[in-house]
Each structure stands twice: as C-alpha cells, then as structure tokens.
N, C-alpha and C positions, 0 to 999 in steps of 0.2 A: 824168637820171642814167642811164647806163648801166654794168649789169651785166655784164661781159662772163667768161664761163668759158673759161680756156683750155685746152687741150692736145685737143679733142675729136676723136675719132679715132684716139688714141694707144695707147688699150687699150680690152677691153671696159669696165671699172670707170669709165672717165676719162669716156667718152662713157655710160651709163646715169646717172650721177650727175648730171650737166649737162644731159641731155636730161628728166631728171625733175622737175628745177627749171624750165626753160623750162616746163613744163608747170603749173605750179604757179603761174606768174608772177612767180616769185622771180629769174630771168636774162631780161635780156631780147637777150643778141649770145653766140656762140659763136666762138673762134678754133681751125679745123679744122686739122690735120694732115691730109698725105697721106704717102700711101708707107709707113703703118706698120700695126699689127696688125689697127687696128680702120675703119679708114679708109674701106673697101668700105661697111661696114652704118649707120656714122654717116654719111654722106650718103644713104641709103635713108629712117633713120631723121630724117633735116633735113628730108626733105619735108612732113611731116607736123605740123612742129612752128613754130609764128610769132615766129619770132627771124630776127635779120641772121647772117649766119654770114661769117667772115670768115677769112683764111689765117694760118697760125701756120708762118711760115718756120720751116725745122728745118736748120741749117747743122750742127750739132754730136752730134745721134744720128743713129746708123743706119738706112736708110729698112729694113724688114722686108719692101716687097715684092720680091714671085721678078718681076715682070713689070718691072724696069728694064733700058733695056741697057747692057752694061761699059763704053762708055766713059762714059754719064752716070754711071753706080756709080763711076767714076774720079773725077769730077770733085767729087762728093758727100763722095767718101774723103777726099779732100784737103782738104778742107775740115773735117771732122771730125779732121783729126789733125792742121790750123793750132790750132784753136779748144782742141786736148787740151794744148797747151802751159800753157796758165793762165787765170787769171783776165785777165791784161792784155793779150792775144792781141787782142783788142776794139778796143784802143786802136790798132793797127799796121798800115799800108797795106802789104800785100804785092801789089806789079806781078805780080806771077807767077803770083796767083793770080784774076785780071781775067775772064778767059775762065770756069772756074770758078764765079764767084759767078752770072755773067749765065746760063750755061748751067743751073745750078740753080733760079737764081732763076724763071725761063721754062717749067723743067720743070713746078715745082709749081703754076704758074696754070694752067699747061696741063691737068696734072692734075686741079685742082680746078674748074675749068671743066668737065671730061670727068665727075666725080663730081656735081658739084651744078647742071648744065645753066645757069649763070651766073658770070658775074663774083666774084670775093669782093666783101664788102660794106666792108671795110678790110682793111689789112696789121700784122700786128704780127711779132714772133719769138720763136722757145722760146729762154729766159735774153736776150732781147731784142736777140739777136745781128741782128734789122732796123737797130740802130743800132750798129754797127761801122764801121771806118774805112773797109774797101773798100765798104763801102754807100753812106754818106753822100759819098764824095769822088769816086766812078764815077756816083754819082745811079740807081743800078740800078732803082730803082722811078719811074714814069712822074708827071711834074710832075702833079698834080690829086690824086689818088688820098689816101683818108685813112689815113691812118697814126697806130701810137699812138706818144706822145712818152713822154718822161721821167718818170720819179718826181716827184711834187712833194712837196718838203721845206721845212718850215721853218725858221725860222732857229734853228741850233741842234741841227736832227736829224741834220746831219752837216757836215763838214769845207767849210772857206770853197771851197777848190778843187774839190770834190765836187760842190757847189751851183753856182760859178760857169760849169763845165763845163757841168753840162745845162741850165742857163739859157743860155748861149747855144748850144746844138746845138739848144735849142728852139725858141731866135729864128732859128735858120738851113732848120729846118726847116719853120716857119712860112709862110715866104718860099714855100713849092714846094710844098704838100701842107695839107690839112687837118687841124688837129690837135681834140680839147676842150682845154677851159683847163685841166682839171686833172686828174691820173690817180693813183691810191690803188691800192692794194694790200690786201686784205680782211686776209689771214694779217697783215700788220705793222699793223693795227686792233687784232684781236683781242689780239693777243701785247702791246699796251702800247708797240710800238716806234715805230708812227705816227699820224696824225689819227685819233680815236676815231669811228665811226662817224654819231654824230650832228652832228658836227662837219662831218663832209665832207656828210649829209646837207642842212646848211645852209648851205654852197654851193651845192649844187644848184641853190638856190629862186633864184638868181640869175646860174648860169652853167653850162656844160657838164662835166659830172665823167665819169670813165669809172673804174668799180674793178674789178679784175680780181680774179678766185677762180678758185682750181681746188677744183671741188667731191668729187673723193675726198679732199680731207683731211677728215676725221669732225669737226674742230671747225668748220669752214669751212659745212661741210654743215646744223649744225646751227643752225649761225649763220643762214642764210638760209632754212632752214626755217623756223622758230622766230619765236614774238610778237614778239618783241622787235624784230627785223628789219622784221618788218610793220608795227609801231606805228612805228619811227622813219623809215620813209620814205612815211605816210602823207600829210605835206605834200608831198612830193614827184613831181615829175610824170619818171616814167621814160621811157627813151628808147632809140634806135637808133641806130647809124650811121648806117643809110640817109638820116635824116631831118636828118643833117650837110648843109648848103647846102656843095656845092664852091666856095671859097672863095682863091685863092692867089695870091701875089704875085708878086715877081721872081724869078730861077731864083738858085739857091743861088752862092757863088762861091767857087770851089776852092781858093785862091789862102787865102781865110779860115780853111777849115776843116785846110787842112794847117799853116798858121800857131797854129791854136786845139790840134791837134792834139803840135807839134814842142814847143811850151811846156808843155802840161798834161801831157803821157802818164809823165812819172816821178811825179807826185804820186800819193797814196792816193786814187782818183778814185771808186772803185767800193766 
C-alpha cells in the first residue's frame, strides 16, 4: 500500500507535515509542487528523507515563483482561468489551449528535475486536473510513466454515470501508463464518506492500493500518527511507486475517448 501526501511544496505547513510522517514511516510517496512558496526547501528537505516523491501537476493555482518567464506565466494563466470556469471545465477539450498544457506540462518536469536531481517517481494533479480532457486526448504525458488513476467507488457511493466514466478512463488509461488497482482518499475514510480504512487495508494484502492525504488537515495528521493507524496496517506490507514494474499496453485511442467524453460530459460525473 502506498501512502502518498500530496501538495508538498505548496507551503511551509504542507511540506513540514508530510515530511515528518515520511519520517516516522507513516508516508511512504510524496506528490511535489513546483513553482510555489515552499518548493525550493521541500526538495532540499526530500534529500534526506526515504520516500518516492512524485509531481503534483498544478494547472489551476498560481505558481508563486518570481523566477518564471512571461510568456510561460502566460501559458500557466490560461490555464488557470480555463479550469476558474467550474467544476466541469475538466470535462472539455479546448484546441486552443494544446500548446499551453504541453508548455506547462514540460515546464514542471523540467523544473522538478532541476529541484530533486531526478525524474519524478509518478505524475498525479492538484484537484486531479492530470485527468482532464486536454490531458488524456493530447496523451501529454509520455506512454510508460506511472500515473494515479481515478477514485475507486463502490457501488452505491456515487452515481451509475460517475462510476461508469472513471471505469473506463481507467481502462483507457491502463492501456498507456501504469496505474495501482485501487486508489482511496484518507479525508473520505475518515469523514464516513468512503472505504473505512481497514477495509481498504485489506486489499492491500492482495493488491496495489495507493491513499492519498494531505497531512495539514489536523484530523488526517492525527490519523496516521496515531495507534490506530499503526495497528491496522500492521498486516500490511507498504510500498512505493518506484517499486511499480513499468507495465503498459497499447496507446490510448482518441477517437474513444472523445466519444466517452461527447456522451458523459452533461451528466453529474464529478
């Protein structure tokens, strides 16, 4: 099972919370921002620490660095004020904005490359704008490469068409990229809204899980501090990305996903 805390980089708070659980062996992946407040000293501070640390695309907040230049600051804007439209912004291939995603997308490996003297260890997104329509139908991220997939829900925890969507942007992503079979959400554990934590623990013991927390939320924190967290993933054998075998099929087909796309994108998907 892996651990993974997102947003690290984002602030001081985001990144000392998350770096003190890697320390503790309550995290064992990190999804880094760049371009933002704390960005510089949370990869100083990933040296020192035995976690995968992975990129946390950020199409929708402001980068905070003074060191970008205006026309990539252009291209970032734009993007930030497609994605300000709404919740379903997500869902809609904008041609116009092609150039944009790739120029961004490029900037921040580059970037993070430049801060952590390697590769990311996978790709995910902040509000998981990785899997929006110009992402997935431009293929912006290189076939092999692991990526986190979808919510897994079960039946029941939301809408047929909700479910049917990421089931198969799952299966599409499958085909190109490395996913785990199953990926949780810590805060919708806690909150009663989804699989209770020993539940998804007990997958683990027989498949690849990945849960995502962000450890400034104070319940979140205390959650994986705390016994209780310890004892129930005591059967549990945790893990990395890195330790993902690159795994992928045939390349994705556009033709599918604009079709998956033209029929779902009015339903409540999200």
């Amino acid at each position: 099972m892996i651990i993974n805390a997102d947003d690290f980089g984002r602030s001081v708070a985001e990144t000392d919370t998350a770096a003190a659980l890697v320390q503790r062996g309550r995290v064992t992946s990190l999804s880094a921002m760049v371009f933002m407040d704390d960005s510089e000293r949370a990869a100083d501070i990933a040296q020192d620490l035995d976690a995968d640390v992975g990129l946390h695309l950020n199409f929708c907040e402001r980068w905070m660095s003074r060191n970008v230049p205006s026309s990539l600051r252009h291209h970032h804007d734009s993007l930030v004020r497609f994605f300000d439209r709404g919740r379903y912004a997500v869902l809609f291939y904008d041609p116009r904005l092609r150039r944009s995603f790739d120029a961004v997308y490029q900037a921040e490996v580059d970037e993070f490359r430049r801060l952590y003297g390697r590769p990311p260890s996978h790709i995910d997104g902040h509000r998981h704008l990785h899997l929006c329509a110009n992402m997935l139908i431009d293929r912006v991220i290189p076939a092999g490469t692991r990526v986190r997939r979808n919510f897994t829900f079960a039946h029941g925890e939301k809408g047929v068409f909700n479910r049917a969507y990421r089931r198969v942007v799952d299966t599409l992503l499958g085909r190109r990229y490395t996913l785990t079979d199953y990926f949780f959400s810590l805060q919708q554990s806690l909150s009663g809204r989804g699989r209770p934590l020993r539940e998804v623990a007990e997958l683990a013991k027989t498949a690849s899980v990945e849960v995502m927390t962000h450890p400034r939320n104070p319940n979140e924190f205390l959650c994986l501090d705390g016994q209780r967290y310890k004892d129930a993933l005591e059967s549990v054998r945790l893990g990395k990305y890195a330790a993902r075998a690159v795994n992928w099929g045939s390349r994705v087909d556009k033709a599918m996903i604009w079709g998956l796309l033209a029929g779902l994108c009015e339903c409540s998907l999200l």
